[in-house]
DOFI-661868 format. One line per 3 residues: number of its first residue (from 0); for each residue z, x, y of C-alpha. Coordinates in steps of 0.5 Angstrom, whole numbers. Layout:
! DOFI-661868
NUM> Z:X:Y; ...
***
This chain:
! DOFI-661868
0> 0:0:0; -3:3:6; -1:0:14
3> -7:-2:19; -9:1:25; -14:-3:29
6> -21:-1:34; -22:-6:39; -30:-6:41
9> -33:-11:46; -40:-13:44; -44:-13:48
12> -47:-20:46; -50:-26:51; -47:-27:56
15> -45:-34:54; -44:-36:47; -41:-44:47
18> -41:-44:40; -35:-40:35; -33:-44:28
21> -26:-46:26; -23:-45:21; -26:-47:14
24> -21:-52:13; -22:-55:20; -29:-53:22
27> -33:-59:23; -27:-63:26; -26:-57:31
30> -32:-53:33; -32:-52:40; -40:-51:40
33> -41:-58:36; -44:-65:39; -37:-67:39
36> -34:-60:41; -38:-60:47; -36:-67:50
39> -29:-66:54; -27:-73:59; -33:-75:63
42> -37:-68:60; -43:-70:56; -46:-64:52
45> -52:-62:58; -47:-63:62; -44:-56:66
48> -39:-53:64; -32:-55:65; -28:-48:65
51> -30:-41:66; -27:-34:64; -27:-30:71
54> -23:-24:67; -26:-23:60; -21:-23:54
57> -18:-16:52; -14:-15:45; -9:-9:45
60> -6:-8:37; 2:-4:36; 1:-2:28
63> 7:-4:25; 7:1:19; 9:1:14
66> 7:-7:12; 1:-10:13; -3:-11:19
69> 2:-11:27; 2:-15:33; -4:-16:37
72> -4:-18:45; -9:-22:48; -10:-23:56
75> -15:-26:59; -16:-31:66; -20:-39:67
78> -22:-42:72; -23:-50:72; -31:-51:75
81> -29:-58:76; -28:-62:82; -22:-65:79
84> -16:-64:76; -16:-61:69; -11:-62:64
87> -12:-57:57; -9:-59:53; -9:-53:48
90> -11:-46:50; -11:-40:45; -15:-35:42
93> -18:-35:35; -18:-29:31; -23:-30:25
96> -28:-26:19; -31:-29:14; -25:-33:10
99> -19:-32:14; -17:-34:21; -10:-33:25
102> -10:-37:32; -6:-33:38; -4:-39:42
105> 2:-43:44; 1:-46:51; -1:-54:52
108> -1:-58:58; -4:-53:63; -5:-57:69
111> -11:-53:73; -14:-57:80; -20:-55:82
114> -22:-48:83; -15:-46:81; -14:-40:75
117> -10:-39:69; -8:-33:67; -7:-33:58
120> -3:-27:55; 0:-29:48; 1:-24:41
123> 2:-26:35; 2:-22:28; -5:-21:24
126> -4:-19:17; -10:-19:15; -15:-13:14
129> -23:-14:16; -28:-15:21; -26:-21:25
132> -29:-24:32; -24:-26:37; -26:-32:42
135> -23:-36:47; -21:-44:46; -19:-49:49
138> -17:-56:48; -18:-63:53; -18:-69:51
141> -18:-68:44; -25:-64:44; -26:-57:44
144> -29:-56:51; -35:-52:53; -32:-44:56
147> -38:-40:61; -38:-34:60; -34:-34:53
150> -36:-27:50; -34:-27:44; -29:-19:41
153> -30:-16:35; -25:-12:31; -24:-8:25
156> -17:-8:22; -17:-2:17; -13:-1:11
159> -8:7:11; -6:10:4; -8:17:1
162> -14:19:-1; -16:25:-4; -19:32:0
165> -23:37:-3; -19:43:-2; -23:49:-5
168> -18:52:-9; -15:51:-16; -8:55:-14
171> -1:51:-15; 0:50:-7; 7:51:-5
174> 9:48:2; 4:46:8; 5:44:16
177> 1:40:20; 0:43:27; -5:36:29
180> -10:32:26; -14:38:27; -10:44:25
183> -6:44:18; -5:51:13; -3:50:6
186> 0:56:1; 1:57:-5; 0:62:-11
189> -4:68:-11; -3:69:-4; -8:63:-3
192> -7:59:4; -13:54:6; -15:52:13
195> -16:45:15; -19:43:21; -20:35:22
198> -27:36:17; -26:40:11; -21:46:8
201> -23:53:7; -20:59:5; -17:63:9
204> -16:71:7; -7:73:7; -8:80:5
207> -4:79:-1; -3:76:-9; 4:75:-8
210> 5:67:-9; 7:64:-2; 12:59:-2
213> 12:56:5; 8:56:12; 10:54:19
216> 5:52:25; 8:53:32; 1:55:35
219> -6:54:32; -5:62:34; 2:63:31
222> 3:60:24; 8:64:18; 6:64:11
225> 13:68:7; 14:67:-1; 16:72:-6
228> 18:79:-5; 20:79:1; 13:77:3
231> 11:75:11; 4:74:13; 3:71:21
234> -4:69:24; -6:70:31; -11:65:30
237> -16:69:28; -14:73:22; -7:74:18
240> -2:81:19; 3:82:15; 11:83:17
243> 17:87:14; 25:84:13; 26:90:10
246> 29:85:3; 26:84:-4; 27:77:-5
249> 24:71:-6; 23:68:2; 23:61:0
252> 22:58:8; 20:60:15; 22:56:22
255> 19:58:29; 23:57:34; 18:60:39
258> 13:65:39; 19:70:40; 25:67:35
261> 23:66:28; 28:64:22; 27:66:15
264> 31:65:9; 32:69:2; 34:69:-5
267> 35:73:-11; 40:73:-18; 43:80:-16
270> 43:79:-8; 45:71:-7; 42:68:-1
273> 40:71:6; 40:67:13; 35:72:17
276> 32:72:25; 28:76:29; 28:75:37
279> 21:80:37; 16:75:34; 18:78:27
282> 18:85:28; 25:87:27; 29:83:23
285> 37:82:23; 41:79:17; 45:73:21
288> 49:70:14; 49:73:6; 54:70:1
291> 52:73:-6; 55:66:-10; 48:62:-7
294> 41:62:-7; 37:58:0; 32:53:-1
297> 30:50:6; 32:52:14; 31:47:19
300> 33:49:26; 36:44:31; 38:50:36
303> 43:56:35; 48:53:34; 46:48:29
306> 42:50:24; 41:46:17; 41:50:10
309> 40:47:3; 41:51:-4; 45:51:-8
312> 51:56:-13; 48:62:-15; 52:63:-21
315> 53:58:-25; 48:55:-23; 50:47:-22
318> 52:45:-15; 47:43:-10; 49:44:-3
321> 47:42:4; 50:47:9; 51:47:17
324> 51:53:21; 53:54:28; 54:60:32
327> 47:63:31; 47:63:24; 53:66:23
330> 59:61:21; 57:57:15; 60:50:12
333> 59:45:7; 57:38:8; 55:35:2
336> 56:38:-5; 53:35:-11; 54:37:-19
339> 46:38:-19; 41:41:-14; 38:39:-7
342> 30:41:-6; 28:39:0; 31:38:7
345> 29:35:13; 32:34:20; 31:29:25
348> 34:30:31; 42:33:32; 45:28:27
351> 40:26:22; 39:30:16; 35:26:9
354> 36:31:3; 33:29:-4; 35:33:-11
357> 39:31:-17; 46:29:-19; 49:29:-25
360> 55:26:-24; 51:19:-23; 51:16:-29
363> 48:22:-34; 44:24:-28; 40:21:-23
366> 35:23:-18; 37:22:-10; 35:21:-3
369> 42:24:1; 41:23:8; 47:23:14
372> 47:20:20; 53:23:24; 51:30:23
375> 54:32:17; 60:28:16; 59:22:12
378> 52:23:7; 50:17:3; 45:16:-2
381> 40:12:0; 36:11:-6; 37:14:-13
384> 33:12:-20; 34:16:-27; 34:23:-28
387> 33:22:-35; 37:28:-36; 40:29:-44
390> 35:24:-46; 32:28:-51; 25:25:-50
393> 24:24:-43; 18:20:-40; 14:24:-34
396> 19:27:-29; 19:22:-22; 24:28:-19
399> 23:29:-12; 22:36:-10; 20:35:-2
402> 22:31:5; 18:30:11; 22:27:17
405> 17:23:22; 23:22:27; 31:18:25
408> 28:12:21; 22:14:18; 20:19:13
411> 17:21:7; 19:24:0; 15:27:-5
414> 16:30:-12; 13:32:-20; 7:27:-21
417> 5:24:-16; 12:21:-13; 12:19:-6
420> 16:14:-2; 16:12:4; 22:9:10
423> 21:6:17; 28:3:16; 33:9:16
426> 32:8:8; 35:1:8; 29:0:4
429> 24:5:1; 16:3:-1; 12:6:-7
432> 6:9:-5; 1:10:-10; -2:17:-11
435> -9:20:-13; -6:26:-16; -3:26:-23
438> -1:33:-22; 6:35:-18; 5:34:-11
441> 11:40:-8; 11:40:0; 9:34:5
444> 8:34:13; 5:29:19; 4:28:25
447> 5:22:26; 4:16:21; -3:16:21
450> -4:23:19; 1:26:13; -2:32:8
453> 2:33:1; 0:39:-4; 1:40:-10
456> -1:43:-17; -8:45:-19; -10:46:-12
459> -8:38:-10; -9:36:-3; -8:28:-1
462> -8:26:7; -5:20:10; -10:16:13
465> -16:10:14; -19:9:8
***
C-alpha cells in the first residue's frame, strides 16, 4: 500500500463546456448540459447564461500518507449574469473519472443579486487513484444551470510504493544516505559504492576491496563511506580518497556533522568499542570514549552534547544497549537495555529515538521496534512479533535490521526478507508495505515521504515513490 500524491493540469479546453455528467448512479436526472439541466427558472436551453465563472476553478492537494488519497481545496468565483436576483441552491465541484465520482460541496441557499460574486472555497478527502476532471456545478431551482466560462481541470492521482531499480551490481549493499532525490550513495562488499543521480545508479570507484558498512551524505561534495579494518573513504565530488584512524577495527557507522567534525565509531572482539572524532575533516583523529566489554552498531548525532549509541555486550554477547552521550562523547550512560540486541537506531530531534533488535526476555524472543519520547527516559516498545528464536524449524526470518526516521511520528523499518513497516502516528500504528525484493533489505534512507532507498542483499535497490 503506497499513499498518493497529485499534479493538477488546467486543460486547455474550449473556453465554455455546458456539459459535464454526474455520476453514473445519477446522470440522467442531474447532468448539467441535458435538456433539463440546461433550464433554471425562467431560462430556457437557448437561453443566456445565467452564471459565470470570473475567477476560473483552482485545486490544491495535501498527501495524507500513509492512507489513501488526501485532501483536495477547490477555489473559485461566480457571478449572477442576470437582471434578477438568484437563489442557488446548491453550489459545488464535482471530481469524477470514469467510474467514480466525489463531490467537494456544502454550500446552499446562496443569494446572489444581479452582477454580485460569490467567491467558492471548499476541500474534501479524495480516496481514490486515477485520472479525473473536476467541474463547476450549480444548482437553481432544482435544475442544473448553465455556467459561462466553466473550464473543466484535469488531475491524475497517482498511487506511491517501492519498485525495484537496477543497481548494476550483485554485491551485498550494506547501508545507504539520500542527500536529495537526485544524490543517493549506497555501499557495500568488496569495496562496491553505487551513485544515483534521480536516473540511473552507476558505480563509483572507492579505491578499495574491504566491505563498507556505512556511508553519509552531507554535501554532494562530502560524502564518507567506512567499513571494515579501519576502512574511510571520502569523496569530494569528483573521486573517493582514503582517510586513516590509526585503528584496526570494523568502523560500522560514520556521522558528519559539518565539513570540519566528522564522528565514527568502531569494533572488534579484542579491543571492544571506540566512540571516534576529527575536528579536521577527517585528517586526525581522537578517541572521544572506549569500553573493551561493548561493540557499537550505529551514532546519530544530535550535538556535542548529545549523541546517540547503539551496540551491544562484547563479552557474553546477549545484551543489547541504547547508549546516551554527553560532554562531546565523553560521558556515556545506558538508556535502554535488552536481554538480545539492538541493529539499528534512528533520531529525530532531541528527544525522540526509534531502535529495532530482538529481546529474548519477551516470550521466548521477540523482534521489537523500541522508541523513546523523553530523550532516554522511559522507552516503550511500540511493536513487537516472534522471533521464532528456539523454534528448531524457524519459518523465514522478519527481523529488523535498520530504522529510518522521516521526523518525530513518521519512520521506516526495514529488515531480513523483505520486512518493511512503516508509521506516521508516532508508532501507534504500523503498515505493511510490500517488497519487490526477496532478499534481506539492510539499510534504509529518504528524504521525504515520497523518496525513500532500501539496499540489501544480492545488489537490491527499491525506492520509495510514483508507480
Amino acid at each position: 500500500m503506497g499513499f498518493f500524491a497529485l499534479s493538477v493540469l488546467v486543460s486547455l479546453l474550449l473556453p465554455a463546456i455546458a456539459a459535464f455528467p454526474g455520476p453514473a448512479s445519477s446522470a440522467a436526472a442531474e447532468a448539467p448540459g441535458s435538456s433539463a439541466g440546461e433550464q433554471g427558472t425562467g431560462f430556457t436551453a437557448t437561453a443566456s447564461y445565467p452564471l459565470e465563472i470570473t475567477s476560473p476553478l483552482s485545486l490544491a492537494f495535501v498527501p495524507s500518507p500513509p492512507r489513501v488519497g488526501g485532501k483536495v481545496s477547490a477555489s473559485f468565483r461566480i457571478r449572477n449574469l442576470t437582471g434578477t436576483q438568484l437563489t442557488i441552491q446548491r453550489l459545488m465541484v464535482r471530481i469524477r473519472s470514469e467510474d467514480k465520482a466525489q463531490d467537494i460541496s456544502g454550500f446552499t441557499g446562496i443569494v446572489l443579486d444581479p452582477g454580485a460574486e460569490y467567491s467558492f472555497k471548499a476541500s474534501r478527502v479524495l480516496s481514490y487513484a486515477g485520472d479525473f476532471q473536476a467541474q463547476v456545478m450549480a444548482k437553481i431551482d432544482g435544475s442544473w444551470a448553465r455556467i459561462k466560462n466553466n473550464v473543466p481541470v484535469s488531475l491524475s492521482v497517482y498511487r506511491y510504493g517501492w519498485k525495484l531499480q537496477s543497481s548494476g551490481t550483485s554485491a551485498k549493499l550494506n547501508a545507504v544516505s539520500a542527500l536529495d532525490a537526485n544524490h543517493v550513495w549506497a555501499v557495500g562488499e568488496s569495496g562496491t559504492i553505487i551513485f544515483y543521480d534521480g536516473s540511473k545508479w552507476v558505480k563509483q570507484s572507492s579505491g578499495t576491496s574491504e566491505e563498507l558498512l556505512a556511508v553519509h551524505a552531507l554535501a554532494s561534495d562530502c560524502v564518507w563511506a567506512v567499513g571494515r579494518k579501519g576502512t574511510i573513504r571520502f569523496f569530494n565530488g569528483s573521486s573517493w580518497t582514503s582517510r586513516s584512524c590509526g585503528l584496526n577495527v570494523d568502523l560500522s557507522d560514520v556521522f558528519a556533522v559539518s565539513r570540519s567534525v566528522i564522528w565514527l565509531i568502531g569494533s572488534s572482539y579484542e579491543a571492544g568499542g571506540y566512540l571516534l572524532k576529527s575536528t579536521d575533516g577527517g585528517r586526525n583523529w581522537s578517541t572521544k570514549y572506549h569500553e573493551a566489554e561493548f561493540w557499537f552498531g550505529d551514532i546519530d548525532v544530535i550535538n556535542a552534547n548529545l549523541i546517540w549509541l547503539s551496540g551491544g555486550d562484547n563479552v557474553v554477547g546477549e545484551g543489547g544497549f541504547i547508549w546516551k552521550c554527553t560532554n562531546d562523547g565523553s560521558n556515556l550512560t545506558t538508556s535502554s537495555a535488552v536481554y538480545g540486541w539492538y541493529d539499528g537506531m534512528d533520531a529525530s530531534g532531541d528527544t525522540v529515538v526509534w531502535a529495532v533488535g530482538c529481546d529474548f526476555s519477551l516470550s521466548d524472543g521477540k523482534y521489537i521496534i523500541n522508541k523513546t519520547e523523553d530523550a532516554g527516559a522511559t522507552w516503550k516498545t511500540q511493536l513487537s512479533w516472534d522471533a521464532h528464536v528456539w523454534d528448531p524449524n524457524p519459518p523465514p526470518s522478519k527481523a529488523p535490521v535498520d530504522v529510518k526516521a522521516l521526523n518525530k511520528t513518521s519512520c521506516w523499518v526495514v529488515g531480513k526478507n523483505g520486512f518493511i513497516r512503516f508509521t506516521i502516528d508516532g508508532g501507534n500504528n504500523w503498515q505493511f508495505q510490500s517488497s519487490p525484493a526477496t532478499g534481506d533489505l539492510l539499510g534504509v534512507d529518504a528524504c521525504d515521504y515520497n523518496h525513500a532507498w532500501a539496499v540489501g542483499t544480492g545488489g537490491a535497490v527499491i525506492s520509495y515513490g510514483q508507480l
